[in-house]
Every structure is written in C-alpha cells, then in structure tokens.
C-alpha positions as CSV (number, residue, x, y, z in Angstrom):
1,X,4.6,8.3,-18.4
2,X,1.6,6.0,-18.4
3,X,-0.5,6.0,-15.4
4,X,-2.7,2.7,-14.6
5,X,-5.3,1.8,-13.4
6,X,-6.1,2.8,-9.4
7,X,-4.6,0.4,-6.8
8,X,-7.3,0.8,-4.6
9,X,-7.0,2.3,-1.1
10,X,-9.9,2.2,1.5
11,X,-12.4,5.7,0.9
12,X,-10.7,6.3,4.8
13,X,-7.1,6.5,3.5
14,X,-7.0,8.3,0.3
15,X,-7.1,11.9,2.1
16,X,-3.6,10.3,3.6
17,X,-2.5,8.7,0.4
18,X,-3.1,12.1,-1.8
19,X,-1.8,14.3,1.4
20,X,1.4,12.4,1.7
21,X,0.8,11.0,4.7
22,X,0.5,7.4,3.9
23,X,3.4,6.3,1.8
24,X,3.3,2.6,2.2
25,X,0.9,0.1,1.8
26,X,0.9,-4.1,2.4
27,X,-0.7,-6.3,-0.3
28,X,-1.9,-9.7,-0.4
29,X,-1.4,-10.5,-4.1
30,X,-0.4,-13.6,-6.3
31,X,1.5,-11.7,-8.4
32,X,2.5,-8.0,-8.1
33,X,0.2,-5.3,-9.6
34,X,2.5,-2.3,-9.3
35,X,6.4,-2.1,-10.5
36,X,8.9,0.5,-9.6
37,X,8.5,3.4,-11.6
38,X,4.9,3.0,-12.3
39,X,1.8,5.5,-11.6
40,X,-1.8,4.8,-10.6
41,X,-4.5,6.7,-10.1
42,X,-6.0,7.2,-6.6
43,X,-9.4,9.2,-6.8
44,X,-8.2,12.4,-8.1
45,X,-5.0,12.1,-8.0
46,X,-1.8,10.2,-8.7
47,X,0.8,8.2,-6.9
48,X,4.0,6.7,-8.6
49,X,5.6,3.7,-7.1
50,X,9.5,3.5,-5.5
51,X,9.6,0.2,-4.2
52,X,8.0,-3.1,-4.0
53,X,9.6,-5.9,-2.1
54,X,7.6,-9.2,-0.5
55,X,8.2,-9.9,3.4
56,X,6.4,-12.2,5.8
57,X,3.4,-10.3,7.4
58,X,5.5,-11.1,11.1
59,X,8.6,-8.9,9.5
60,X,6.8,-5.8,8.9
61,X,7.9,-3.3,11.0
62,X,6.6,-0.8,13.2
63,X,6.9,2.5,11.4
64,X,5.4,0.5,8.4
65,X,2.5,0.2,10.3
66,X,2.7,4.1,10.7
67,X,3.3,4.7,7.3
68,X,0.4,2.7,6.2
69,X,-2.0,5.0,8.2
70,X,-3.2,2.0,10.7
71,X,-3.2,2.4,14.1
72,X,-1.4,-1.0,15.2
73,X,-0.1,-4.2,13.2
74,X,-3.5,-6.2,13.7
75,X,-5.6,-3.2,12.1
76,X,-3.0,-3.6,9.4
77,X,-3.5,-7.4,9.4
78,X,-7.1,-7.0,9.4
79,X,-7.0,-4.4,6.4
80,X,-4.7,-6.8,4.0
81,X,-6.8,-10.2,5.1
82,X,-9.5,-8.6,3.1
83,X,-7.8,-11.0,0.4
84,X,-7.7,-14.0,2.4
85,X,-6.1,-14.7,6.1
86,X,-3.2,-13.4,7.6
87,X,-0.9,-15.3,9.2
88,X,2.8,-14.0,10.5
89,X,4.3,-16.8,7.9
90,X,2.0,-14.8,4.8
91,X,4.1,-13.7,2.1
92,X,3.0,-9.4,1.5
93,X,4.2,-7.1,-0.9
94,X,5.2,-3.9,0.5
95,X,4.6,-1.8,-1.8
96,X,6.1,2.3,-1.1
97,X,4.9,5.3,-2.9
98,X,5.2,8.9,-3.3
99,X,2.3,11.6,-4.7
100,X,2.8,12.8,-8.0
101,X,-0.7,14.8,-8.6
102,X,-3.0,15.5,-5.5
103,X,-5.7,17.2,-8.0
C-alpha cells in the first residue's frame, strides 16, 4: 500500500498520534487531502485513515474533542483556525485514524 505524504500534526501531538492516543483530527481544507484507506507518514511512523466525513465545527462532539488530544472545543477551534477562522457554521473534515507503524 502506498503511504503519502505526512498530514501534519502539531510537534505536541505526534507522541499521541504514534501512541494511539489521538485518533481523530478536524481539518480546515477545500478539498480533502486523506481518503479512506489511505496511509501517511507522521514523523516516524505511519497512520492509515478509516473515515473522513465534513461536519459544521458547532456539531463536533465532545469525545471528538477528546480524541483529538485538545483539552476543550475552543483549543480545538483555535488549533483548526490555523487555516483561517472558525466559526460554529465552518464546514471541517473529520478525519479518524488508526496507527499502522509507530517506528
């Protein structure tokens, strides 16, 4: 299987991403840069993609926000407005994930 190019995680979350401990993550994209299926590289290691699904910023839930290693939904907010702002109407992919390689 190919793997592609990293989808990038903050330095501060790959330790979670590679440790399975963050398995989801929100982006602000135009069009999606992961499919179901697909692997990218994340430092060392690898992560391979279950789902990605687009939902209103204001719909993500609360164990998303868990699962994303943030503390609360406006650390979350703050993290994906790194693309541009945030609003509870903004369209996000949600993008889930399991580790395939910790190296």
């Amino acid at each position: 299987m190919t793997t592609f190019p990293g989808m990038e995680f903050s330095r501060e979350l790959r330790a979670g991403v590679l440790s399975g401990d963050i398995t989801v993550t929100f982006r602000l994209w135009r069009t999606p840069k992961a499919r179901v299926g697909g692997r990218h590289r994340v430092g060392d290691g690898s992560i391979e993609i279950d789902a990605v699904d687009v939902l209103p910023f204001g719909a993500v839930e609360d164990e998303d926000v868990a699962r994303c290693g943030e503390p609360d939904r406006e650390s979350l907010r703050r993290r994906a407005a790194h693309a541009g702002p945030v609003h509870d109407d903004t369209l996000l992919y949600r993008v889930e994930f399991h580790v395939v390689d910790a190296a």
